[in-house]
C-alpha positions, 0 to 999 in steps of 0.5 A: 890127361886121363889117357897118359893116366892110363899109359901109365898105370899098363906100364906101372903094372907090366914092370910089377910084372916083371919084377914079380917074375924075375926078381924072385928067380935072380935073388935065389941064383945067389944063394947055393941052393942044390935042388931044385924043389928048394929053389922053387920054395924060396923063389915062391916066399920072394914071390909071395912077399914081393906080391904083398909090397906091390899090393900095398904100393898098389893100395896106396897109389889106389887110395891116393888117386881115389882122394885126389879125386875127390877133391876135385871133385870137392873143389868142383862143387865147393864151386858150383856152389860159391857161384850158386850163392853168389848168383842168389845173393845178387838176385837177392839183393836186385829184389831187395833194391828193386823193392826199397826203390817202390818204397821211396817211390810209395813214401814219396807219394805220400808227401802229396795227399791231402792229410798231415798225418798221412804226409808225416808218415811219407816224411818219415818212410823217407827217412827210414829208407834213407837209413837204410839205404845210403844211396837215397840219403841225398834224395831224401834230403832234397825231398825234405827240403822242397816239402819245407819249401812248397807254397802249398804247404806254406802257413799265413797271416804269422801262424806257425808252420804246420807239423808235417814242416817241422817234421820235415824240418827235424828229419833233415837237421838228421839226414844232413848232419853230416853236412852233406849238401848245403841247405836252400830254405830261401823265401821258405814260410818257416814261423816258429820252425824248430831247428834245434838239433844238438850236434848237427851241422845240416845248416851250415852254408844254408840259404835262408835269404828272404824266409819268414823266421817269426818266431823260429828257434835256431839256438845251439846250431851251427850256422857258419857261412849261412845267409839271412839276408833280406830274411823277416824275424822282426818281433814288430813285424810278427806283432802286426797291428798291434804292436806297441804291447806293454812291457810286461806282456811283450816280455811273456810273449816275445819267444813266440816273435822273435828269433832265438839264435842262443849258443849259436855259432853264427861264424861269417854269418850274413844278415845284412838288410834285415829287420831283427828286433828282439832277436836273442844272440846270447852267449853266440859266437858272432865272428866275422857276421856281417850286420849292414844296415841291419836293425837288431832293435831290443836285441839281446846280445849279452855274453855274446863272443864277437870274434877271437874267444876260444873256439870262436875266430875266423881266419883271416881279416875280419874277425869280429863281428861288423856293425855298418848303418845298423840300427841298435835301438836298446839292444843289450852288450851285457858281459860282450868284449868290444875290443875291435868292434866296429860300429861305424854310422850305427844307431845306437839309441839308449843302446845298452852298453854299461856292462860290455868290456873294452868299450873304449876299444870299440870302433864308433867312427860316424855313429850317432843316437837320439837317445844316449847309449847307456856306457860305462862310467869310465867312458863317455862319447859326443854322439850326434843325433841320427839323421831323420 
């Protein structure tokens, strides 16, 4: 490339040569010019400003070329340095990942030691990593739930979990929000866990079959499609021993007992074969849970939706929320909708049912009560006694 420069340039400057020489000469030859000192005169001015245009041309090809190339050779190091700062970038970012990874790895450890707090600290190292990091977002989260689940971690004889669980707990009602992977609590020791995180759906589909719940407050969660079955959260079984307390002292302490599932959103939720007496459903949305031989004993349901409310329906058959076999010994329907209900083969002893609407509308096919139901005055049904 630079030698054809060159050719070009030696002819560019034998034909200015030319010019300078000849051109001068066949100008005057026109002109009636007598002697020969005019002619000279007149050939030297052509000369002189042929000279000075072919400088000026000269110039700007010079000024031209030299700009030319230094924009390559702008581009060139605009380049090199791009590349440069690519290749530091990417260094960067190695060093960056390579140090965030030995500090989940650190983090981790940490969940191992001996002391609570220096286990919350690991816990929420996880977690800020996590934040940072999307791509421990996943390992994080199954870090929190295996640190929830681990029977060395795990309390007994009804005492509530310990703070590095409910930290454990809280961050991955945070981490899985989104609903990222369903959650497997299964057979998890988790008394008087707090759930409570308003807006999140890491529950969602949780597995929470056979965990010990005494006491653990799930409300204003939504838990669509999450299992309970053969989960414990009764308030008899929490009690112990020593249940039968009177009136008064079971009503102050019964939040210490009992689960609470208050606003919830309990869609297709199962709790079949379990032992939930005293358990607080108020104001949740129960469409299409399954309660089969499930004992809500003192339950406490009032203003509960059970399918076909506003924001509270599932599609399909099975909308409302089903009773079979269950046992509903003074659990409280105050300002519940029973239209479509199903309360087949149900234990309904001293039942509360005086202020629930569409009583009529609710299905009682095999049901029976030792005691009477309390029902509207409007309404009244023969119900035999319960097989003992």
């Amino acid at each position: 490339m630079s030698s054809n420069y060159i050719c070009l340039a030696v002819v560019a400057l034998v034909v200015a040569l030319l010019v300078w020489s000849f051109v001068p000469v066949l100008i005057v030859r026109r002109f009636d010019v007598t002697t020969a000192k005019d002619r000279a005169d007149i050939e030297d001015n052509y000369r002189k400003t042929l000279g000075q245009a072919l400088g000026a041309v000269a110039l700007i090809i010079t000024f031209a070329w030299t700009f030319y190339k230094d924009r390559e050779s702008i581009d060139l190091s605009r380049k090199q340095f791009n590349a440069q700062t690519e290749q530091f970038t990417l260094q960067q970012n190695q060093a960056r990942d390579q140090f965030i990874n030995q500090q989940f790895i650190s983090a981790a450890g940490l969940l191992k030691e001996s002391s609570v707090s220096t286990r919350i600290a690991g816990l929420y190292a996880v977690e800020q990593i996590a934040g940072v990091k999307k791509e421990y977002l996943i390992p994080a989260i199954h870090a929190a739930i295996g640190f929830a689940k681990s029977p060395a971690r795990s309390g007994e004889n009804g005492q509530p979990i310990a703070a590095d669980i409910q930290s454990a707990i809280a961050i991955l009602a945070h981490l899985n929000e989104k609903h990222l992977i369903d959650v497997d609590l299964h057979g998890a020791y988790l008394v008087r866990g707090d759930f409570r995180r308003p807006g999140s759906g890491a529950f969602r589909a949780s597995d929470f079959q056979g965990a010990i719940l005494y006491g653990a407050d799930m409300s204003g969660l939504d838990l669509t499609n999450a299992r309970f079955g053969g989960s414990y959260m009764a308030d008899s079984e929490a009690w112990g021993a020593e249940w039968k307390p009177s009136p008064e002292i079971y009503e102050a302490t019964r939040k210490q007992f009992t689960v609470s599932f208050e606003d919830s959103i309990l869609v297709n939720a199962n709790f079949d074969h379990v032992n939930m007496g005293g358990a607080s459903l108020i104001k949740s949305c129960l469409a299409g849970a399954s309660f089969y031989s499930t004992d809500l004993s003192r339950a406490f349901l009032q203003n509960s939706d059970m399918g076909g409310g506003a924001g509270c329906t599932l599609k399909g058959n099975g909308n409302k929320a089903y009773f079979y076999k269950a046992t509903l010994v003074e659990a409280s329907f105050d300002g519940v909708d029973l239209d479509g209900v199903s309360f087949v083969e149900t234990n309904l002893s001293r039942a509360g049912f005086s202020r629930a609407k569409n009583v009529e509308k609710a299905v009682f096919t095999g049901a029976c009560a030792d005691e009477k139901p309390e029902f509207p005055a409007s309404f009244d049904i023969a119900l035999p006694p319960c097989q003992r």
